[in-house]
C-alpha positions as CSV (number, residue, x, y, z in Angstrom):
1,X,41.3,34.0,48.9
2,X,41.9,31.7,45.5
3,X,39.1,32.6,42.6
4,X,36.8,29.7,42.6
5,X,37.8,27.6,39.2
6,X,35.6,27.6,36.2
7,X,32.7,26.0,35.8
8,X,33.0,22.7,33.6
9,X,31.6,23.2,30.2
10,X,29.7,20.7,27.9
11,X,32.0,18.3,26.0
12,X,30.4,19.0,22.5
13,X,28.6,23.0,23.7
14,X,32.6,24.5,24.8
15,X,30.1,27.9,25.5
16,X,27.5,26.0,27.6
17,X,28.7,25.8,31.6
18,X,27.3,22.7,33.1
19,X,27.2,21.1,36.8
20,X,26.3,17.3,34.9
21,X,28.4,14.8,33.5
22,X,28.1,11.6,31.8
23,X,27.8,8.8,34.3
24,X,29.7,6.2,32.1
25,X,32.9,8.3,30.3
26,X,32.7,11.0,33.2
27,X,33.0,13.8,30.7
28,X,30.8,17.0,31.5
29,X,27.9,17.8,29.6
30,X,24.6,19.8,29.4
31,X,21.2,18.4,29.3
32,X,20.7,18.5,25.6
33,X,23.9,15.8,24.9
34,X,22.4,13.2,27.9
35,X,19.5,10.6,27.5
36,X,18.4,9.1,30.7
37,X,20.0,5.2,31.6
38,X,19.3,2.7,34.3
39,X,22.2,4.4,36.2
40,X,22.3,8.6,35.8
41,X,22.9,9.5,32.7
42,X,24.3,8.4,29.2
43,X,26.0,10.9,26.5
44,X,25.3,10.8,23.1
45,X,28.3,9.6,22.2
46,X,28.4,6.9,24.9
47,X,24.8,6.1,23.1
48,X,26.1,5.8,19.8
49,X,29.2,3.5,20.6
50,X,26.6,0.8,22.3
51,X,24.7,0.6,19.2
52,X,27.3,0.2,17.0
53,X,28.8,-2.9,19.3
54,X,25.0,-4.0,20.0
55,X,25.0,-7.8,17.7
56,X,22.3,-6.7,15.3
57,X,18.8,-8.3,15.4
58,X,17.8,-10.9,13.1
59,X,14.8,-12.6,12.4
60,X,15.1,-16.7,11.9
61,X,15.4,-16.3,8.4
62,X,18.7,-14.3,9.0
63,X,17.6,-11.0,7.8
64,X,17.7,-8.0,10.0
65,X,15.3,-7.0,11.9
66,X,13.2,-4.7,10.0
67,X,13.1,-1.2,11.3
68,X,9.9,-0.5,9.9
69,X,6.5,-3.1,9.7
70,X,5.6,-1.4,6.2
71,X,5.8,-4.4,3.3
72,X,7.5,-1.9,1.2
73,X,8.6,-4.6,-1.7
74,X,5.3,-6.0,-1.6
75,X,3.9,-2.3,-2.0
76,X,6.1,-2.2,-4.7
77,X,5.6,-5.5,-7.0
78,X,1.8,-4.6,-6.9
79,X,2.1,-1.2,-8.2
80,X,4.5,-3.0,-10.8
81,X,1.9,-5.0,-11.8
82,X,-0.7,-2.8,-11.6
83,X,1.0,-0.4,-13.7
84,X,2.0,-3.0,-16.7
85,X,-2.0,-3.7,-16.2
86,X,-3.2,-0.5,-17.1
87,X,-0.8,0.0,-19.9
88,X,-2.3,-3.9,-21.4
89,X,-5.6,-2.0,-20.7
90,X,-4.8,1.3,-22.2
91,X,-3.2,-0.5,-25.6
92,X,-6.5,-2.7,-25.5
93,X,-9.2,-0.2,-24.3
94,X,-10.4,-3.0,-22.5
95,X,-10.4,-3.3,-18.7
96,X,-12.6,-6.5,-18.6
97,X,-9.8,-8.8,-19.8
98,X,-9.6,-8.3,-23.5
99,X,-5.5,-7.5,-23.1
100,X,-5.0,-10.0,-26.1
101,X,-5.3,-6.6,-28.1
102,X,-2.3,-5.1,-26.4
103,X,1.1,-5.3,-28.3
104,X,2.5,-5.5,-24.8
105,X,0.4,-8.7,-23.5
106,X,1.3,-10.1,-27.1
107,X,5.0,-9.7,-26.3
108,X,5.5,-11.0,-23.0
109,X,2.7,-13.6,-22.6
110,X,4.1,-17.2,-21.9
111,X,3.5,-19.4,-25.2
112,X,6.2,-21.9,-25.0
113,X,7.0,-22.1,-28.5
114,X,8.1,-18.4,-28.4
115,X,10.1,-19.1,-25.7
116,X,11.9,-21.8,-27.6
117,X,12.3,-19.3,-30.8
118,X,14.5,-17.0,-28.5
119,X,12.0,-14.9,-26.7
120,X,13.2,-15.7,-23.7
121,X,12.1,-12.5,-21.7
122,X,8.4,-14.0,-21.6
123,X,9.1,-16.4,-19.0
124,X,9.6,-13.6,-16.3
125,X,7.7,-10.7,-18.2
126,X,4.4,-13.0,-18.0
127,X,4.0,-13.2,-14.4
128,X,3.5,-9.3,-14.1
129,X,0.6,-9.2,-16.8
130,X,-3.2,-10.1,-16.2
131,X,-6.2,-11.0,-18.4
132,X,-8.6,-9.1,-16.7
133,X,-9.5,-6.2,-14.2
134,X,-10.6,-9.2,-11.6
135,X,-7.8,-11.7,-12.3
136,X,-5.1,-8.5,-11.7
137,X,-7.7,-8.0,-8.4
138,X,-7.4,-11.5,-6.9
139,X,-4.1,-11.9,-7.4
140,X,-2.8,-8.3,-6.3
141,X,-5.2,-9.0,-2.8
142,X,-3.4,-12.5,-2.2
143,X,0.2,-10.9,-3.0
144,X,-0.7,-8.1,-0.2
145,X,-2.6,-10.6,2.4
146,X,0.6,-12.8,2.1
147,X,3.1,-11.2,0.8
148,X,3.7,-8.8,3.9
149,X,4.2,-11.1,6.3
150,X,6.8,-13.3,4.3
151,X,8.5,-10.2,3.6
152,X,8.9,-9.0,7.3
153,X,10.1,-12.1,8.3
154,X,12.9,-13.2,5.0
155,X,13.5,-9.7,4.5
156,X,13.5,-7.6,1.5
157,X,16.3,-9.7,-0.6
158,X,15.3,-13.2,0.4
159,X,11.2,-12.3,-0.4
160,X,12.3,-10.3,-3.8
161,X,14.4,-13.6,-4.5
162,X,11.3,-16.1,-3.6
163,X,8.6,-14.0,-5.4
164,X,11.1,-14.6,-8.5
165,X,11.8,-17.9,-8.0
166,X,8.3,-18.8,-7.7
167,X,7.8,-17.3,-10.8
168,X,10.5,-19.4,-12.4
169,X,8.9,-22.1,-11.1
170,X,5.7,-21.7,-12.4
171,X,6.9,-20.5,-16.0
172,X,9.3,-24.3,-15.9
173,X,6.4,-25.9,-15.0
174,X,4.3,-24.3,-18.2
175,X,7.1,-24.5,-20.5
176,X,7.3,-28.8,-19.9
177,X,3.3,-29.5,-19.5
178,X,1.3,-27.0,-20.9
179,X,3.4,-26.2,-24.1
180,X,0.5,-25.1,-26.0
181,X,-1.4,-22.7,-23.7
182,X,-1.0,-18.8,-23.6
183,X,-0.4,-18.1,-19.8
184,X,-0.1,-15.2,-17.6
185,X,-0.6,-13.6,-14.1
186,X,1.3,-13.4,-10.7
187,X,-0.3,-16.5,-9.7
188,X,2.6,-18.9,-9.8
189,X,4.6,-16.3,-7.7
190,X,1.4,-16.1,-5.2
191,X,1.4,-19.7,-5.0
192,X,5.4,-19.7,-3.9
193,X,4.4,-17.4,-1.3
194,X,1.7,-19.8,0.1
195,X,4.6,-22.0,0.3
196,X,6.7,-19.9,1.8
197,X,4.4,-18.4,4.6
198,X,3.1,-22.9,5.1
199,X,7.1,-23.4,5.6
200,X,7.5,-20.1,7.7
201,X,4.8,-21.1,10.1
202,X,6.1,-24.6,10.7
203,X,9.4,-22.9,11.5
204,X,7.8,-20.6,14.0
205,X,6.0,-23.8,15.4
206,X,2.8,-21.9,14.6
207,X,-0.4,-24.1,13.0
208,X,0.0,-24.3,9.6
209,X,-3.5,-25.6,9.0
210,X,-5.3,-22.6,7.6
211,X,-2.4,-22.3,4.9
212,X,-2.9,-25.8,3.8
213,X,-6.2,-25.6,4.2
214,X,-6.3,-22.7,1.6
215,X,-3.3,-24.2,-0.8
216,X,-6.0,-27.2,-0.9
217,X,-9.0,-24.8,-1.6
218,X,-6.9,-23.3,-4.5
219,X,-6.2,-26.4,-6.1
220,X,-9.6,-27.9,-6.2
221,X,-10.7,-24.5,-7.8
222,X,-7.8,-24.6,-10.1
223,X,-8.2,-28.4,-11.3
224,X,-12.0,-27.2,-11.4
225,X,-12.4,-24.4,-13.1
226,X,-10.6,-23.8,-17.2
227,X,-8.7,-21.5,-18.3
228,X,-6.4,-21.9,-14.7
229,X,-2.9,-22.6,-15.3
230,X,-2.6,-25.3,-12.6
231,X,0.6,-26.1,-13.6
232,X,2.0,-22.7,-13.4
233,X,0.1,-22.6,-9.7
234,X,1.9,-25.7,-8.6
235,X,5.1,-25.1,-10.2
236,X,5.5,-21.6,-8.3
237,X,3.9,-23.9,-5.3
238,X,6.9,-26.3,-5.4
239,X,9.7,-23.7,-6.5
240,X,8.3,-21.5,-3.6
241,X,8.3,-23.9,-1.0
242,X,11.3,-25.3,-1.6
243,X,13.5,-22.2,-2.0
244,X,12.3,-20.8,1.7
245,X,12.7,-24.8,3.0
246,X,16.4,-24.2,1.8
247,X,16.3,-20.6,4.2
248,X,14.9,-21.9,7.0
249,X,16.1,-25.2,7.8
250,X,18.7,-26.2,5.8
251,X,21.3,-24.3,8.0
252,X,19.9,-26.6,10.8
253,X,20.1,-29.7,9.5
254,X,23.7,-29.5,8.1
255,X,24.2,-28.6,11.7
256,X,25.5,-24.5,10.9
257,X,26.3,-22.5,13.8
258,X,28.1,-19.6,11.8
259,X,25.5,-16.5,10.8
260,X,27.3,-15.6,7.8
261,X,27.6,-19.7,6.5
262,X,23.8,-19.7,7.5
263,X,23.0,-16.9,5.1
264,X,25.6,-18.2,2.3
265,X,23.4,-21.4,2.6
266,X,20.1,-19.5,2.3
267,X,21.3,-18.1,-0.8
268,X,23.1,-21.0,-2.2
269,X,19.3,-22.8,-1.8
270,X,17.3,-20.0,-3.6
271,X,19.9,-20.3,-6.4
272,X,19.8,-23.9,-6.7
273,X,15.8,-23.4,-7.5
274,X,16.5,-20.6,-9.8
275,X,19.3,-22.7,-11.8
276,X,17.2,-25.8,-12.0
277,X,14.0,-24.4,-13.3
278,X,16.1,-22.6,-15.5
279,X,17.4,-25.7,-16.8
280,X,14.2,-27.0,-17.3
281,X,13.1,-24.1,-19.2
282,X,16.0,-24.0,-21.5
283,X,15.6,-27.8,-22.0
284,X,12.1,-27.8,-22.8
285,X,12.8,-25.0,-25.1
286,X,15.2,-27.0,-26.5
287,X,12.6,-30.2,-27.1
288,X,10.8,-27.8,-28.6
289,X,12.7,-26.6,-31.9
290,X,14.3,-30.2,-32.4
């Protein structure tokens, strides 16, 4: 009579005896280190080796596929905003749009002619102040309405580099036609994202009516209505658009195949826009110390 041979024992357990095995390396193992499959049984290991050689999900922007649906950089630029508002408000003691008082909202609000005496930080810093409880309201309820979905589908980097760009946009746009206003608010950046989500649809082949439909509405109520900086709106409108035009279809119409010369030409797009309304900034900062 030969002893019977040892039981097999788990590949990563060496103390835990097991009749089961992996059904795709064969290597034994014990019912904690396999996950069902289509066929018997997988190990962990086997499991970990298939997602690493898995070609990662994208969205058609080029950004992977979020892993979770939370808009956690558009979380994030309203409670930026919202926290530069209530220090405006705090410096002011005003939360009904009296932030003229505040040394901050002094410092960073867009007046061209600061711009062109060097203070060049105003032409970003104004798009995160407000004038008011209800302009910081209206703005922070449009950033979250649109905002989340643009991010989920660009992805974190490309919607951070939009939302900025827009921004450019609208500042460029103040500094050449409305050198002589005081302007501030997320607006123009909201606007770019109006853009964006208009150009995102069309690239979905989705109706973009209701997004024009409300660009239009916005407008009117912006030609209609003073104290609106409509060229700030249509400046982040235009810098918006264009920057997530450059994303999306760009790549196809040079005829680009390759993912990583897709994304180079994504980024080379937004940073066109972001150099150009540069320019024009610096220029009309330029016209206006000569």
């Amino acid at each position: 009579m030969y002893p019977e041979p040892p039981a097999p024992t788990c590949f990563r357990h060496s103390n835990r005896p097991t009749g089961l095995a992996c059904t795709r390396c064969g290597r034994p193992a014990c019912a904690e280190c396999l996950r069902p499959a289509a066929v018997g049984q997988h190990c962990v290991d086997c499991l970990r080796q298939d997602q690493r050689s898995a070609p990662q999900v994208r969205t058609v922007a080029g950004a992977p596929a979020p892993r979770s649906a939370a808009p956690l950089v558009t979380y994030a630029l309203i409670a930026i905003n919202v926290v530069i508002y209530a220090i405006t408000a705090a410096q002011a003691n005003s939360l009904v749009g009296d932030q003229r008082r505040s040394v901050l909202f002094i410092d960073w609000v867009l007046f061209p002619p600061a711009v062109a005496s060097g203070e060049w930080w105003r032409v970003l810093g104004s798009g995160f102040l407000h004038f008011g409880l209800l302009h910081l309201v209206i703005n922070m309820f449009a950033l979250y309405i649109v905002g989340r979905d643009v991010e989920l589908v660009l992805g974190p980097l490309r919607y951070i580099a939009v939302y900025l760009v827009s921004l450019l946009g609208g500042s460029a746009a103040v500094m050449v036609l409305a050198q002589n206003a005081a302007t501030a608010g997320a607006s123009g950046a909201v606007y770019g994202l109006f853009g964006a989500i208009t150009v995102i649809l069309i690239r979905l082949r989705r109706n973009p009516n209701a997004m024009l439909i409300t660009i239009g509405i916005n407008v009117f109520i912006s030609l209609s209505l003073p104290g609106i900086s409509l060229w700030g709106h249509l400046g982040g409108l235009a810098a918006g658009t264009l920057a997530t035009v450059g994303i999306l279809f760009l790549p196809g119409w040079l005829r680009v195949e390759s993912p990583a010369t897709v994304r180079l030409l994504g980024w080379g797009a937004v940073a066109t826009i972001a150099i150009a309304a540069l320019w024009i900034v610096v220029v009309s900062a330029i016209t206006l110390t000569v």
